[in-house]
N, C-alpha and C positions, 0 to 999 in steps of 0.2 A: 459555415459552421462545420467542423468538422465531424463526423461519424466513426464512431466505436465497432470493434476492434480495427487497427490499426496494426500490419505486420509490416517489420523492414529485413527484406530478405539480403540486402548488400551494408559490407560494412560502410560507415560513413568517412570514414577516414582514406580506405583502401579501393575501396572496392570490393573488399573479398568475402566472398558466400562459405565460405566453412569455419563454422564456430568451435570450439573446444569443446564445452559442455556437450551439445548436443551431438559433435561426432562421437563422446564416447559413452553415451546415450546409447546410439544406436549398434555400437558394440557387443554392451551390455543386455540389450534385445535380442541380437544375434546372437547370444551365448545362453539365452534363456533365461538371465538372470531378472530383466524387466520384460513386462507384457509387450505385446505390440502394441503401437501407438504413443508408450511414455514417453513425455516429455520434462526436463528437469531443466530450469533457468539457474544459470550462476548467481544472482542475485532475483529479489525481489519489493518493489516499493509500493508503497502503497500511498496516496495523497488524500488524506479524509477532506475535504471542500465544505468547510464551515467556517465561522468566524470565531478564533479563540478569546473575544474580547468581551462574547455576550455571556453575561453573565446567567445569563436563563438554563444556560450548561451545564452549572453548578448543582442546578435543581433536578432536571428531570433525564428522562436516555430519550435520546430521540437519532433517529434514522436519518442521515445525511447522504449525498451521493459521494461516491471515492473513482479512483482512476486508479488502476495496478499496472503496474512497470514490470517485464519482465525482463532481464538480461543477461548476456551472453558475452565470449571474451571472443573477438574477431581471432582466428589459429592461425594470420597471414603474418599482422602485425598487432595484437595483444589489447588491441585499443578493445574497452567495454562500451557495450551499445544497447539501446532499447530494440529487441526485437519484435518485441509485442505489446501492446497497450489497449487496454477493458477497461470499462465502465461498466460501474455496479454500485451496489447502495450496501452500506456498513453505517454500526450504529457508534454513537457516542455516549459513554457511559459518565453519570456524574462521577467525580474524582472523588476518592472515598475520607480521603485525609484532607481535603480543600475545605476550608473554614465557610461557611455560607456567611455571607457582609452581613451585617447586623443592618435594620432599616435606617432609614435618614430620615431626620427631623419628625422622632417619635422616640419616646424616652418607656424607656423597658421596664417593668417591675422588676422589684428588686430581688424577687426570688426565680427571674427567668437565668436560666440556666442554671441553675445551680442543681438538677433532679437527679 
């Protein structure tokens, strides 16, 4: 299994350890314009790890585990790569415009919905 975070300090393509983002990151620290220690990824993803089929999602917010991708452009040869990957917990919000399915095999009064 593997364990969270996860850092790739070489490109996977190249080889090569100097990324764009982050060399003018640290630029921009040297000039005083960011704190020490900023860090800014060229992209960012995020994978919420739920099942979009259950319709129990429809209903309620409930709390899933997620995985965040960060990523960087290799300054060797340009390829984009995961430099860093977290795990953490993000929530699921019911969808506000998602119709809730009406029940099966039970027949509605005839003034449901209509309030």
């Amino acid at each position: 299994m593997t364990s969270f975070p996860i850092s790739f300090t070489k490109c996977p393509a190249c080889g090569g350890e100097s990324r764009l983002v982050e060399e003018r990151v640290k630029k921009e620290i040297m000039m005083g314009r960011l704190p020490a220690g900023s860090r800014v990824p060229a992209l960012i993803s995020q994978s919420r790890l739920f099942d979009p089929n259950d319709r129990t999602l429809l209903l309620v917010r409930r709390e899933v585990p997620i995985l965040m991708g960060f990523y960087d452009v290799c300054a060797d040869c340009g390829t984009v790569y995961c430099v860093n990957m977290q795990e953490g917990l993000g929530i699921i919000e019911p969808a506000v415009n998602t119709p809730i399915p009406s029940p099966t095999g039970t027949k509605l009064p005839p003034f449901f919905g209509k309030g």
